[in-house]
Legacy VTK file of the C-alpha trace (Angstrom):
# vtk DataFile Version 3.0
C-alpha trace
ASCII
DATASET POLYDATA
POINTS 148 float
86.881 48.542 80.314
90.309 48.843 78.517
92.026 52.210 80.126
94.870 52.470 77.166
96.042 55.718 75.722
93.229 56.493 72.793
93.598 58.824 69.387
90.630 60.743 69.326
89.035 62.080 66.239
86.880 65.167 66.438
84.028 64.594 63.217
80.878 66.874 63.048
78.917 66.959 66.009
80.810 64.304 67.740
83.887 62.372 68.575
85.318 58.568 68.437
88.396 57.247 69.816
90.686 54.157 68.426
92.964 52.374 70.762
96.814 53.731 70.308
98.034 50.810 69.751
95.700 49.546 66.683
97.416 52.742 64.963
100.148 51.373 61.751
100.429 54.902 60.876
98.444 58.259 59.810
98.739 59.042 56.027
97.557 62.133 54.175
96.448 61.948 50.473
95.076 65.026 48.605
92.646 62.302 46.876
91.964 58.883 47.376
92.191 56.845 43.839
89.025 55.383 42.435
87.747 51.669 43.040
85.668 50.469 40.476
82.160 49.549 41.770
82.908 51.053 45.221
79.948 51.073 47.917
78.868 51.070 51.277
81.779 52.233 53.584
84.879 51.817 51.009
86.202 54.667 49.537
89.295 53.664 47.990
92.569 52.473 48.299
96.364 53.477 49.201
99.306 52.438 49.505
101.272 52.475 53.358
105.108 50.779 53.256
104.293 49.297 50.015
100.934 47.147 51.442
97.644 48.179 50.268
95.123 49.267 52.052
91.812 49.575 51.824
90.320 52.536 53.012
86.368 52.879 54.367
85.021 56.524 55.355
84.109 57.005 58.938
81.943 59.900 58.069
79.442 57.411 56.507
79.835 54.740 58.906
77.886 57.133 61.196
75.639 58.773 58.666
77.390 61.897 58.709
77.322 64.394 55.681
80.831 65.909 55.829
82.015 68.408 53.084
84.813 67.401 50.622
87.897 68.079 52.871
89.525 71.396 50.636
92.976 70.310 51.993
94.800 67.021 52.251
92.641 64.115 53.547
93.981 62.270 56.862
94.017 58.308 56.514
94.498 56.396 59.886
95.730 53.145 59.228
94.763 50.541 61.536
96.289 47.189 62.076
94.199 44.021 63.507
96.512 41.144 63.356
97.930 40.644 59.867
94.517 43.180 58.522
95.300 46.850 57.896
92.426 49.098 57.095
92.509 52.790 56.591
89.990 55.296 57.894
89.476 58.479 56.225
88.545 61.101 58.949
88.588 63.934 56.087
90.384 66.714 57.440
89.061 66.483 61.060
91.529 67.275 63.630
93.094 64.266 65.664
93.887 64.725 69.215
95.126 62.267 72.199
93.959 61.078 75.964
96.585 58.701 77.744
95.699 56.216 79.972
96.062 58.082 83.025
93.187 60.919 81.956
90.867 58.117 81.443
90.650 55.921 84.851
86.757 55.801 85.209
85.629 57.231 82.201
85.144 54.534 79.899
82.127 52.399 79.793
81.317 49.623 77.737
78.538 50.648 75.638
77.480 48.584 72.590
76.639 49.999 69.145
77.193 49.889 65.262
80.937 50.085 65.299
81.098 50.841 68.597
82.518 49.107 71.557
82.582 51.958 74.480
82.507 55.555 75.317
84.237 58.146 77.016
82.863 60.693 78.840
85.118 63.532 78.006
85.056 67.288 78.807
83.144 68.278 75.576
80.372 65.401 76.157
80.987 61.672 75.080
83.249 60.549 72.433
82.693 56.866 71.062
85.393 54.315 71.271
85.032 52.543 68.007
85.822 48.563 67.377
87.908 48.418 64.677
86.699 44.475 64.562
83.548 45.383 63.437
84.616 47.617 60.681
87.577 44.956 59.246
84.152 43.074 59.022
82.068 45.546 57.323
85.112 46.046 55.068
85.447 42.791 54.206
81.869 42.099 53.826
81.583 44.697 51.137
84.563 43.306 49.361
83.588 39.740 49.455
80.128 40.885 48.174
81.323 42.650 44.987
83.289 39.614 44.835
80.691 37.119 44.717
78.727 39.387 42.063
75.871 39.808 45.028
LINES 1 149
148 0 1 2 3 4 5 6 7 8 9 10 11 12 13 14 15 16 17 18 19 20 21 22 23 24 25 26 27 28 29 30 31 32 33 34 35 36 37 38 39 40 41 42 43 44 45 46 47 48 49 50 51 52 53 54 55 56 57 58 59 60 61 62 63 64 65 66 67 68 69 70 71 72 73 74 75 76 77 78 79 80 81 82 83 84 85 86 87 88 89 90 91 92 93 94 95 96 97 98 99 100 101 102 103 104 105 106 107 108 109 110 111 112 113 114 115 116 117 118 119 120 121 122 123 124 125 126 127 128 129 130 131 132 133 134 135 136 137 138 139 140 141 142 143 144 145 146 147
C-alpha cells in the first residue's frame, strides 16, 4: 500500500487521512453559500483561485452528527486530475504523518469511501479515496440534473 506523506483529519470518534499530494489547498469560510436543491453529501459551493468548487461534507459521508462549527469552517480542496472537490471537515483539527512514520502501517482495507487504514497511535484512522467521493459528488449533481 501507498506509503506517501498523509493529512490527517481528526472528526468525532475517529480519524481519515487524504494523500498530500491530492491537497490544491485548505480554505476557511465562516459559511458555505446555499445550493438550491442541495442533498446527499453536497453542501455548497466556493470559490479557490477563481475555480469553483463544489464542496460535500465528510461528516455525513460517515454518518456522523457533528455540531455547527461556532468558528470558521475548514474546506480541503482536493484535486483528481482536472476535478477539484472540497471537503468540509467543520472545524476539526488537521494534523500530518510523512512517509517515513508510516512504513508498515497501512493496509488496504476496502469500504464506503475508503481505500486503506492506518494504524496510528490513537487506534486506526481511515485513508479515504477521494475517487469514490468525485463520484458520489458527481452522481448527486448529475441526478438533480436529470430531474431524478
Amino acid at each position: 500500500m501507498n506509503e506517501e506523506d498523509k493529512m490527517v483529519v481528526e472528526l468525532e470518534g475517529f480519524s481519515i487521512a487524504l494523500d498530500t499530494k491530492l491537497v490544491a489547498g485548505i480554505k476557511e469560510v465562516e459559511k458555505l453559500p446555499f445550493m438550491p436543491g442541495q442533498k446527499g453529501l453536497v453542501s455548497g459551493i466556493i470559490s479557490l483561485r477563481n475555480e469553483p468548487v463544489t464542496v460535500i461534507n465528510i461528516h455525513r459521508a460517515f454518518g456522523i452528527t457533528a455540531a455547527e462549527p461556532t468558528g470558521p469552517r475548514k474546506i480541503i480542496v482536493i484535486k483528481d486530475k482536472d476535478r477539484l472537490l472540497g471537503v468540509d471537515i467543520g472545524s476539526s483539527e488537521v494534523s500530518f504523518l510523512w512517509g517515513n512514520e508510516l512504513e508498515g502501517k497501512v493496509t488496504l482495507h476496502e469500504g464506503r469511501y475508503i481505500k486503506g487504514r492506518i494504524e496510528g497511535k490513537k487506534g486506526p484512522i481511515r485513508l479515504i479515496d477521494p475517487g469514490a467521493l468525485f463520484d458520489e459528488a458527481t452522481r448527486i449533481l448529475s441526478a438533480e440534473g436529470s430531474g431524478a
